[in-house]
Backbone as CSV, one residue per row, in Angstrom:
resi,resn,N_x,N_y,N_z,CA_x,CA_y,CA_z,C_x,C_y,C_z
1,UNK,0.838,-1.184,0.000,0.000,0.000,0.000,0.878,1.240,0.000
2,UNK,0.529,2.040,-0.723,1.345,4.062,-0.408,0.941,4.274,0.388
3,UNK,2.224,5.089,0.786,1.789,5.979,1.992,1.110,7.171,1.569
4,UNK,1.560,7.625,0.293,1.210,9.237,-0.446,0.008,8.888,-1.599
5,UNK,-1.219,9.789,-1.700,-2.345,9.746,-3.011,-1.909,9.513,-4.256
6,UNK,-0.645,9.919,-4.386,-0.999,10.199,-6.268,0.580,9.128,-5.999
7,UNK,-0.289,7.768,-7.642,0.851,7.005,-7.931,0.480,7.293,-9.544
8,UNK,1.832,7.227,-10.335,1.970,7.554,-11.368,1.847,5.635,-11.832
9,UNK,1.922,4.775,-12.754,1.921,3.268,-13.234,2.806,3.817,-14.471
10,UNK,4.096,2.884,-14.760,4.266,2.978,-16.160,4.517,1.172,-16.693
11,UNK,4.535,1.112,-17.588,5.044,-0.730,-18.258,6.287,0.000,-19.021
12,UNK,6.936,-0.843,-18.720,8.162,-1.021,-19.869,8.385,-2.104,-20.662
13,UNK,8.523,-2.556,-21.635,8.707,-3.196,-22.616,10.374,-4.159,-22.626
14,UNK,9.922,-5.328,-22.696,11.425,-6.235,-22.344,12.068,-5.663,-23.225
15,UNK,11.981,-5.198,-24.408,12.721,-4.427,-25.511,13.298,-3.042,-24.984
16,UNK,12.769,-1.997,-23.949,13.668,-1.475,-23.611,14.738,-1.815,-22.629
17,UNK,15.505,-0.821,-22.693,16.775,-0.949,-21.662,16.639,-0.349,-20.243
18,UNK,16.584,-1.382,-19.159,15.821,-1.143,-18.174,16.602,-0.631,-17.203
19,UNK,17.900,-0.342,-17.205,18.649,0.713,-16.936,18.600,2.124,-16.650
20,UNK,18.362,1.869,-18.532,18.876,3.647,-19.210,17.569,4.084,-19.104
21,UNK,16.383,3.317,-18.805,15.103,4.359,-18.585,15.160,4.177,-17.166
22,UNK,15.579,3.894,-16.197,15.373,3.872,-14.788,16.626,5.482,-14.406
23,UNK,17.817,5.462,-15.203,18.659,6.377,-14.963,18.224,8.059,-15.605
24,UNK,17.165,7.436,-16.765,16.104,8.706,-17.267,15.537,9.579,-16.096
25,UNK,14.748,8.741,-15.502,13.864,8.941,-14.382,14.930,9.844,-13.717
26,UNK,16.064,9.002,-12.393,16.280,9.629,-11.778,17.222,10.886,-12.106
27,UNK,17.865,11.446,-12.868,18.267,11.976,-13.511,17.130,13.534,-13.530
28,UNK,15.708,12.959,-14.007,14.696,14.263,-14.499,14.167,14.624,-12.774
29,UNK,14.306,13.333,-11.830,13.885,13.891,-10.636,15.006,14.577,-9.766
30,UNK,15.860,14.446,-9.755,17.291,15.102,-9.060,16.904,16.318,-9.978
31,UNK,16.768,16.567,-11.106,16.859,17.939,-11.422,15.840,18.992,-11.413
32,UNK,14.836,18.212,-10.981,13.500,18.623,-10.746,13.171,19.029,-9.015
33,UNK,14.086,18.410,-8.586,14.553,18.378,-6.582,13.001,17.502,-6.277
34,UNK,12.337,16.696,-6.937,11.593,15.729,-6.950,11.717,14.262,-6.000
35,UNK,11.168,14.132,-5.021,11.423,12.861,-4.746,10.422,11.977,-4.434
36,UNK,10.251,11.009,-5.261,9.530,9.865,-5.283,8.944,9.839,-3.519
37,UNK,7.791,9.078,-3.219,7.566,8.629,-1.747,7.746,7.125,-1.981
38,UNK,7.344,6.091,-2.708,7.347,5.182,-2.783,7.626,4.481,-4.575
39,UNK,8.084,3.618,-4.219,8.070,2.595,-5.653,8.067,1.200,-5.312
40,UNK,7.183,0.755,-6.606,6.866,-0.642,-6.880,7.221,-1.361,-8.460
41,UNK,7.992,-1.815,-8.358,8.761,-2.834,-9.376,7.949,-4.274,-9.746
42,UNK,7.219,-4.472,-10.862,6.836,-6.076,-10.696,7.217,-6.352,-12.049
43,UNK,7.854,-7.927,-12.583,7.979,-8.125,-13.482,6.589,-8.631,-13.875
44,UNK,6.189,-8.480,-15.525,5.176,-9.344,-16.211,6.125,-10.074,-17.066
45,UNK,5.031,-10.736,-18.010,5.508,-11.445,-18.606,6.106,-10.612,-20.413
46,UNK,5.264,-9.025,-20.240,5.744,-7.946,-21.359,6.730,-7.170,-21.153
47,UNK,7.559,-7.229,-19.852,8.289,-6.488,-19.125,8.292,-6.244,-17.826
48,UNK,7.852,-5.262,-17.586,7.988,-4.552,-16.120,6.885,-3.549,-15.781
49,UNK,6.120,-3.556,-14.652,5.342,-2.363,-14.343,6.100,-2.040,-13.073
50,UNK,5.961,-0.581,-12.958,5.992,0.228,-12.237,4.758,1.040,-11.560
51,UNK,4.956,1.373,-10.471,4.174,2.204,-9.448,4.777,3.007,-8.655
52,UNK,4.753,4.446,-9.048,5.801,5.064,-8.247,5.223,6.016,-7.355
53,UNK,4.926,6.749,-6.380,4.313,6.898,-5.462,4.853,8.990,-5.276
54,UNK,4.023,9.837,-5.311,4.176,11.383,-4.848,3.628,11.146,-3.892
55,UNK,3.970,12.368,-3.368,3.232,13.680,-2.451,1.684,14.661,-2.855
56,UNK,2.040,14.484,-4.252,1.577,15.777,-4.377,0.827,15.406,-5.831
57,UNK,-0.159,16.098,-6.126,-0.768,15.478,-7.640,0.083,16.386,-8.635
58,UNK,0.555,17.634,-8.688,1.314,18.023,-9.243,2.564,17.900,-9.622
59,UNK,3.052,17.304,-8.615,4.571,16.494,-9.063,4.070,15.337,-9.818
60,UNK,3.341,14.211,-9.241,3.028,13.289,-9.994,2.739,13.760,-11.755
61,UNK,2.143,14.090,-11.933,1.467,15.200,-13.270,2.702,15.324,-13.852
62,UNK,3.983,16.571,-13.282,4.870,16.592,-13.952,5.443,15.708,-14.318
63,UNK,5.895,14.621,-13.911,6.716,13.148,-13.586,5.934,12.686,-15.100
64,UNK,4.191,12.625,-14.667,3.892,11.350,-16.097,4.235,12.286,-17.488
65,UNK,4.056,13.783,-17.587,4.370,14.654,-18.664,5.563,14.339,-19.283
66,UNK,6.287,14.373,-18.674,7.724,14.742,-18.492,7.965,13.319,-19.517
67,UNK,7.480,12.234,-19.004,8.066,10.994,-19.677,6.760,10.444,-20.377
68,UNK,5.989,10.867,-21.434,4.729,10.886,-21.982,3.993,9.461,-21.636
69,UNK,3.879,9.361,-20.612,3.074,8.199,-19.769,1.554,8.551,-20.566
70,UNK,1.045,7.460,-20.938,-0.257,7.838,-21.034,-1.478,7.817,-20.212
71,UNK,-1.388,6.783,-19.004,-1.929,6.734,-17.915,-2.191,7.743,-16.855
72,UNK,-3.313,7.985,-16.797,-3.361,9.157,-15.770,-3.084,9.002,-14.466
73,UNK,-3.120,10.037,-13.322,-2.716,9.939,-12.274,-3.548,9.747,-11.328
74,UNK,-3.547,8.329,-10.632,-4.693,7.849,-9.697,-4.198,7.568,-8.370
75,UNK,-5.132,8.386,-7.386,-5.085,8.021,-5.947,-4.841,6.732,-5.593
76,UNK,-3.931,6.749,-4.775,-3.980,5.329,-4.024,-4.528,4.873,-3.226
C-alpha cells in the first residue's frame, strides 16, 4: 500500500533498456529536486510495471508529462 495519493503506473517493454530508462527517471527527478515517496517494481511477462508513489498530484502530473506516460494519475 502508499503511503502518499498520487501514484503515477508505467510498463516497460522487455525491448527497452531497463537501466537507461530507470537512470532517465532519476536523472529528471534530481533535477527537478523531486522525490519519489514510494516505488513498486513487478515483473510481467511484457516487461515490467511500475508504481511510483508522490506527495503531491502536481509532481506526480509533472513526472507522467515529463516521460509521456499515457496513464493518468490515480489516488492510491
Amino acid at each position: 500500500m502508499f503511503s502518499d495519493p498520487y501514484v503515477v503506473g508505467i510498463r516497460i517493454s522487455e525491448s527497452e533498456d531497463f537501466a537507461e530508462t530507470m537512470n532517465r527517471w532519476r536523472e529528471w527527478l534530481d533535477s527537478q529536486k523531486i522525490q519519489p515517496t514510494d516505488f513498486k517494481a513487478e515483473q510481467c511477462e511484457a516487461g515490467y510495471v511500475f508504481s511510483i508513489g508522490f506527495r503531491s498530484l502536481h509532481d506526480a502530473e509533472r513526472f507522467r508529462q515529463a516521460f509521456g506516460i499515457a496513464t493518468q494519475v490515480k489516488a492510491a
